[in-house]
C-alpha positions in Angstrom: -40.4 -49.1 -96.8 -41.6 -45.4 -97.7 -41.9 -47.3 -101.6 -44.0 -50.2 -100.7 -46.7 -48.2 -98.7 -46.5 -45.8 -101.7 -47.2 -48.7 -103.9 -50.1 -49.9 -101.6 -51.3 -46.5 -101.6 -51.0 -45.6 -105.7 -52.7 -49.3 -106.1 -55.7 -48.7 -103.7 -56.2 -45.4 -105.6 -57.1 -46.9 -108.8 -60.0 -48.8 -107.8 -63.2 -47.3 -108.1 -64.9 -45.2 -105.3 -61.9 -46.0 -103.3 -60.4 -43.1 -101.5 -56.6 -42.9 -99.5 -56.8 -40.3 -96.7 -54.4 -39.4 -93.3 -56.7 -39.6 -90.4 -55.3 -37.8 -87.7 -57.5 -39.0 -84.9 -56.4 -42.6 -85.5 -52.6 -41.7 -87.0 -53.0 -43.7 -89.9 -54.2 -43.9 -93.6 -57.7 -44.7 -94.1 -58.9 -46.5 -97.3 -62.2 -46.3 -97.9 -65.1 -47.0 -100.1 -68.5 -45.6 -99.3 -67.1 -44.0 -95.9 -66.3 -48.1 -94.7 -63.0 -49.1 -93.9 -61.2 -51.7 -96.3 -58.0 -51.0 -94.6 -55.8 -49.0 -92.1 -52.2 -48.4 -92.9 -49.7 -47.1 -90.2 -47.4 -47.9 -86.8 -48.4 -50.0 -84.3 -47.3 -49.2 -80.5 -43.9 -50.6 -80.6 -43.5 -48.2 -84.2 -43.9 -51.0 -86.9 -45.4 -50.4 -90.0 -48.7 -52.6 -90.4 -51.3 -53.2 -93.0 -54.5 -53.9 -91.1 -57.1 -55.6 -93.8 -60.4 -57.1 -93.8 -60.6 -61.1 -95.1 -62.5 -64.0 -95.0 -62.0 -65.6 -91.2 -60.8 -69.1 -92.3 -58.2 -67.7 -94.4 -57.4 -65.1 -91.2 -56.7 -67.4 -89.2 -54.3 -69.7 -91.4 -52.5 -67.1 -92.6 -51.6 -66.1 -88.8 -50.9 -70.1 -88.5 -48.5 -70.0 -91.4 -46.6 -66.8 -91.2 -45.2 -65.0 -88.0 -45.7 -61.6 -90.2 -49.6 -62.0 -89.9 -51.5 -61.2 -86.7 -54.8 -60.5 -85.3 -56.2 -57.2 -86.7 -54.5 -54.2 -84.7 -57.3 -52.3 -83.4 -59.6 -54.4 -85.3 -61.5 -57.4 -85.4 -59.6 -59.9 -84.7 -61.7 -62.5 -86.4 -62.4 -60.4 -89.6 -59.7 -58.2 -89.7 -55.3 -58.7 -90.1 -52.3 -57.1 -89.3 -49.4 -57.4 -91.6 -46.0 -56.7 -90.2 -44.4 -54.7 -93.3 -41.0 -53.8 -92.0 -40.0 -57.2 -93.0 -42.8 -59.1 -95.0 -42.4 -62.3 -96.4 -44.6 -61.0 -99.0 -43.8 -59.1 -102.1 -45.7 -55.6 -102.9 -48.2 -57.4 -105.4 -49.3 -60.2 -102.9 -50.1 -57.5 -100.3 -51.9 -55.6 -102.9 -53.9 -59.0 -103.3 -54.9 -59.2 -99.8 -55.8 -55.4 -100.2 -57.6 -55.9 -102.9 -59.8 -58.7 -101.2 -60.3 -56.0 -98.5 -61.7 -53.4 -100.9 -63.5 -56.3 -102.5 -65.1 -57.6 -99.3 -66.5 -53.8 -98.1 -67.7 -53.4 -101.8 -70.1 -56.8 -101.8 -71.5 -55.5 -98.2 -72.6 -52.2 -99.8 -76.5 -51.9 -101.1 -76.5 -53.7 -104.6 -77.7 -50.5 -106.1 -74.2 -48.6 -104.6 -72.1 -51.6 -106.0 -73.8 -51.3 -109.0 -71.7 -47.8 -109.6 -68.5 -49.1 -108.7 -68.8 -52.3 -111.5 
């Protein structure tokens, strides 16, 4: 487990502007880009590891549909905003970096064009 959050952590890191940081307050890693969430990464009440990312509702709501390891954003959204269930993902390390990186992606096109413009 500790190698795949690494992973997701190392990965988020090389994107540009985006930042990995513990925040204490929430008990969780906080990715961000321009001080805006693109994803939370820590334990849920009953101590499972999630990946809570932002994606386009349509695509929320049938990956929830198709796999039991996708829920409604934990603290989150629930419409904008999933939950993945890492302990025992039926995704590999890349696809989660995918959904990740359509988080990061999402945040970055909401930005003022003139901010996106230094991330491109």
């Amino acid at each position: 487990m500790k190698n795949k959050i690494q992973y997701l952590k190392d990965t988020a890191k090389t994107w540009p502007g985006a930042t990995v940081d513990y925040r204490e307050d929430w008990d969780c890693d906080y990715f961000g880009l321009e001080k805006k969430c693109f994803c939370m990464l820590g334990t849920n009440k009953a101590g499972d590891w999630v990946m809570t990312v932002k994606g386009d509702p349509e695509e929320n709501e049938l990956l929830r549909e198709q796999y039991s390891d996708v829920v409604p954003g934990y603290y989150a959204n629930k419409t904008h905003w999933n939950s993945f269930l890492l302990e025992n993902s039926s995704f590999t390390e890349e696809q989660l970096a995918s959904f990740l990186r359509k988080s990061y992606e999402l945040v970055l096109r909401k930005l003022p064009k003139k901010v996106q413009m230094k991330y491109e």
